[in-house]
C-alpha positions in Angstrom: -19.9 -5.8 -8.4 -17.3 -8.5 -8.3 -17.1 -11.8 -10.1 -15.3 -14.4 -10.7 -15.1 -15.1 -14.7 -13.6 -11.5 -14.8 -11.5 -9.1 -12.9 -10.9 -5.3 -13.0 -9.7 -4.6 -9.7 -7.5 -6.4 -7.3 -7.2 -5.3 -3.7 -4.7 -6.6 -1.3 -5.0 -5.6 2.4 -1.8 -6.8 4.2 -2.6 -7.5 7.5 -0.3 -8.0 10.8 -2.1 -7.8 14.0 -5.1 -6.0 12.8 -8.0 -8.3 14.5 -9.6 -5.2 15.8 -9.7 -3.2 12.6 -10.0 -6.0 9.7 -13.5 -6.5 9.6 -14.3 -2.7 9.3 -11.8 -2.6 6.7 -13.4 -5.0 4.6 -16.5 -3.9 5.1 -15.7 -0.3 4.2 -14.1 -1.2 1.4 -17.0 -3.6 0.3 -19.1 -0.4 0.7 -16.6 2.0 -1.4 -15.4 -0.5 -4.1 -19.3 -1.8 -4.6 -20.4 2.0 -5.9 -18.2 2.1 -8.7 -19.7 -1.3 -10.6 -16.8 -2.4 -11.7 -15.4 -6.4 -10.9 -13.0 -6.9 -8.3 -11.4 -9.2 -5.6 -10.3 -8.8 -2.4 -6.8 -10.5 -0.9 -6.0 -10.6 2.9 -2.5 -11.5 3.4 -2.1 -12.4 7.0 1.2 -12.2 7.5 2.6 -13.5 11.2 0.3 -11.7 13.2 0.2 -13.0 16.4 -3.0 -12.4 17.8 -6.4 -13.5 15.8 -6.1 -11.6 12.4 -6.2 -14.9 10.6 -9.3 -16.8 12.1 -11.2 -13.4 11.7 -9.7 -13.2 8.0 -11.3 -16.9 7.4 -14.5 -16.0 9.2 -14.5 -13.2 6.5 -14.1 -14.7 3.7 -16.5 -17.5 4.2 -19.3 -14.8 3.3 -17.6 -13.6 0.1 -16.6 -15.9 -2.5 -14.6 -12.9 -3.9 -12.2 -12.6 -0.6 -9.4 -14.8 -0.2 -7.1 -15.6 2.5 -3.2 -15.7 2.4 -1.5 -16.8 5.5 2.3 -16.7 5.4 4.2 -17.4 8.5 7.2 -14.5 8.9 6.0 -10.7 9.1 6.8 -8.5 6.5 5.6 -5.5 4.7 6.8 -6.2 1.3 6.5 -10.2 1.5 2.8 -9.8 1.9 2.3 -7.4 -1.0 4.3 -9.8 -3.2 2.2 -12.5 -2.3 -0.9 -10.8 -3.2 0.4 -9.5 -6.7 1.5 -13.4 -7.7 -2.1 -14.4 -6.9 -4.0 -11.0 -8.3 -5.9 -11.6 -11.1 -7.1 -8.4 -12.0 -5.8 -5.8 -14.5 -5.1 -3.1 -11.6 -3.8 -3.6 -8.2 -4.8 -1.9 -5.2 -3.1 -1.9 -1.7 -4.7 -0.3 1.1 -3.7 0.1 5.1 -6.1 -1.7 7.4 -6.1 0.8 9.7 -8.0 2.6 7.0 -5.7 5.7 8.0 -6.5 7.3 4.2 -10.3 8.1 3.8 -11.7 5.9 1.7 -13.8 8.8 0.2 -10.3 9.3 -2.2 -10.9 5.7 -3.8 -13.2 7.4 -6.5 -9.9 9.3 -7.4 -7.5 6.8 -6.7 -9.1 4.5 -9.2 -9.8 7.1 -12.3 -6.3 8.2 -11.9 -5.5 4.7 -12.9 -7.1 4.9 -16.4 -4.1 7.1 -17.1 -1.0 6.3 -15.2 0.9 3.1 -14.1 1.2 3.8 -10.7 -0.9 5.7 -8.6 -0.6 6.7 -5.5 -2.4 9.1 -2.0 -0.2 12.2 -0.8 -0.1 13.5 2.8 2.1 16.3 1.3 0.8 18.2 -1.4 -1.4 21.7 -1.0 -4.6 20.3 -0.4 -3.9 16.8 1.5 -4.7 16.7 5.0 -2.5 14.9 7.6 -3.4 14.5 11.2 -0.6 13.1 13.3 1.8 13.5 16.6 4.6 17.1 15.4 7.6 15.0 16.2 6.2 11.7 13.1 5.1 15.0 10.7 8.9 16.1 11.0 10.3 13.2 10.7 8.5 11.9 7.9 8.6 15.0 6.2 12.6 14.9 6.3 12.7 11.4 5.7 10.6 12.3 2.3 12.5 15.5 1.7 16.5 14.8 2.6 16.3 11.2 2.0 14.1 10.2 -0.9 14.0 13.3 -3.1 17.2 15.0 -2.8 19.6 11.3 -1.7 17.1 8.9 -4.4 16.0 12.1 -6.7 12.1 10.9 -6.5 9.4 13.8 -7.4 6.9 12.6 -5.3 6.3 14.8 -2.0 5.0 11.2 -0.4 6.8 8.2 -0.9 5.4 6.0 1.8 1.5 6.2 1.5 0.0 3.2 1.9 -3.5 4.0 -0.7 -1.8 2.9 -4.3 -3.2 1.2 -7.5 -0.6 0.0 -9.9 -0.8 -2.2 -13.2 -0.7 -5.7 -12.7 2.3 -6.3 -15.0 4.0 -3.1 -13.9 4.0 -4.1 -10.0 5.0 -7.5 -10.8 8.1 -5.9 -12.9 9.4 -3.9 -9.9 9.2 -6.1 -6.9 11.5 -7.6 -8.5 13.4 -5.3 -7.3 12.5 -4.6 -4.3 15.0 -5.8 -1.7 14.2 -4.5 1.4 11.8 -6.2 4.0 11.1 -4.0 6.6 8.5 -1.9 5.3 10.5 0.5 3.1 10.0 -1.5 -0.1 6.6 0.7 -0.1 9.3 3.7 -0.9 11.9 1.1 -3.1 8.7 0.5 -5.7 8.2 3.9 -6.5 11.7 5.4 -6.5 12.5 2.1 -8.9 9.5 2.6 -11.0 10.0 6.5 -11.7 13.9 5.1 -12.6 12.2 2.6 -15.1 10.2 5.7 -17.0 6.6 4.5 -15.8 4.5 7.4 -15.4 3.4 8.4 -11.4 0.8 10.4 -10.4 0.4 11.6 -6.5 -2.5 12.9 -5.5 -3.1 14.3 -2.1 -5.7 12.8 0.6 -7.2 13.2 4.2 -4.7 10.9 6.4 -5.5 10.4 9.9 -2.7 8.6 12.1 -3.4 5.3 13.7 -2.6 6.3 17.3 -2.7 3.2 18.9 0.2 1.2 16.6 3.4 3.9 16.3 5.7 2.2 15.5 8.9 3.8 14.6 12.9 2.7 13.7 14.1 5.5 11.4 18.0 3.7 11.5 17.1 0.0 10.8 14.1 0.7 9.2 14.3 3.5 6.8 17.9 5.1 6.8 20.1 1.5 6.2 17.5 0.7 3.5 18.2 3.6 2.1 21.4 3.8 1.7 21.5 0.9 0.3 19.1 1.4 -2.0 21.0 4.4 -3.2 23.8 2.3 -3.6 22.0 -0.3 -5.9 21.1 2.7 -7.9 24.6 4.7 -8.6 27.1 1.7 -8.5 
């Protein structure tokens, strides 16, 4: 159920070259969100794709009048989800990959979580997740979480980088302001800063399944400079 007079729920789904996959997205999460009756909203933030992500995000939305469009000109992980939080106007918001890389069978538990913590977010690492992906990203992401985050930025959380989170309004709004980075690691900066800050985190683990056909990986300029100097920010 969504409407406009009020608004639980708001989910942002930043996109960047994802005309194949957006409209399944939407509709699957139309699908998922729908079954839990509760109000909601539904943000696309295009954000300088370069192929047709943001006609097909119009097309969309002129069949919902709870799905609105965000087109911002530069790329950028943590500029879109910024974007979306300023114009959210429900209590909780959601973030979810387009790829739909996290089964959305886990939104059930992503959402009840959220009746008792401030941030909430999937796990690829604990006992019971599932994670399918290439050896040589499961290493790597698995040291990145262990070396870098945990022991370098002392997080608790196996999985720093999932993209399936709900967070309070307010409390998202609080810490990008503190986010610095714009490569894609402020998805790591906003929960290392808001287990810093005392809100309370709960990780949960999920079935993940690796989006094979957009790997996309610069550990130095995109994860290990960011941080450092995130650790920096922190101790000095």
């Amino acid at each position: 159920m969504s409407t406009e007079k009020s608004c639980y729920l708001s989910i942002i789904l930043p996109a960047y070259n994802e005309e194949n996959g957006l409209e399944k997205c939407v509709n699957e999460t139309i699908k998922t969100v729908n079954s839990e009756n509760i109000s909601y909203e539904i943000i696309i933030v295009e954000n300088g794709s370069t192929d047709n992500t943001y006609k097909i995000a119009q097309q969309i939305s002129k069949n919902f009048n709870f799905i609105s469009v965000v087109h911002l000109e530069e790329p950028g992980f943590e500029n879109a989800i910024r974007n979306g939080f300023k114009l959210a106007k429900g209590e909780l918001v959601a973030h979810l990959d387009v790829d739909l890389s996290t089964d959305m069978s886990h939104f059930k538990e992503l959402l009840s979580h959220a009746k008792n913590y401030d941030f909430v977010t999937g796990s690829r690492y604990l006992d019971l997740s599932s994670a399918k992906r290439t050896f040589g990203r499961l290493f790597l992401s698995k040291a990145f979480n262990s070396l870098l985050i945990n022991f370098l930025l002392k997080s608790k959380i196996k999985d720093n980088n999932c993209g399936f989170r709900i967070i309070k309004k307010n409390v998202g709004l609080e810490l990008l302001n503190f986010v610095d980075s714009n490569t894609g690691f402020g998805n790591v900066e906003i929960i290392v800063i808001a287990q810093r800050k005392g809100y309370s985190v709960k990780e949960f683990p999920v079935k993940w399944t690796e989006n094979m056909s957009d790997i996309k990986f610069k550990w130095v300029s995109e994860f290990l400079i960011p941080a450092l100097r995130l650790w920096r920010r922190l101790n000095f």
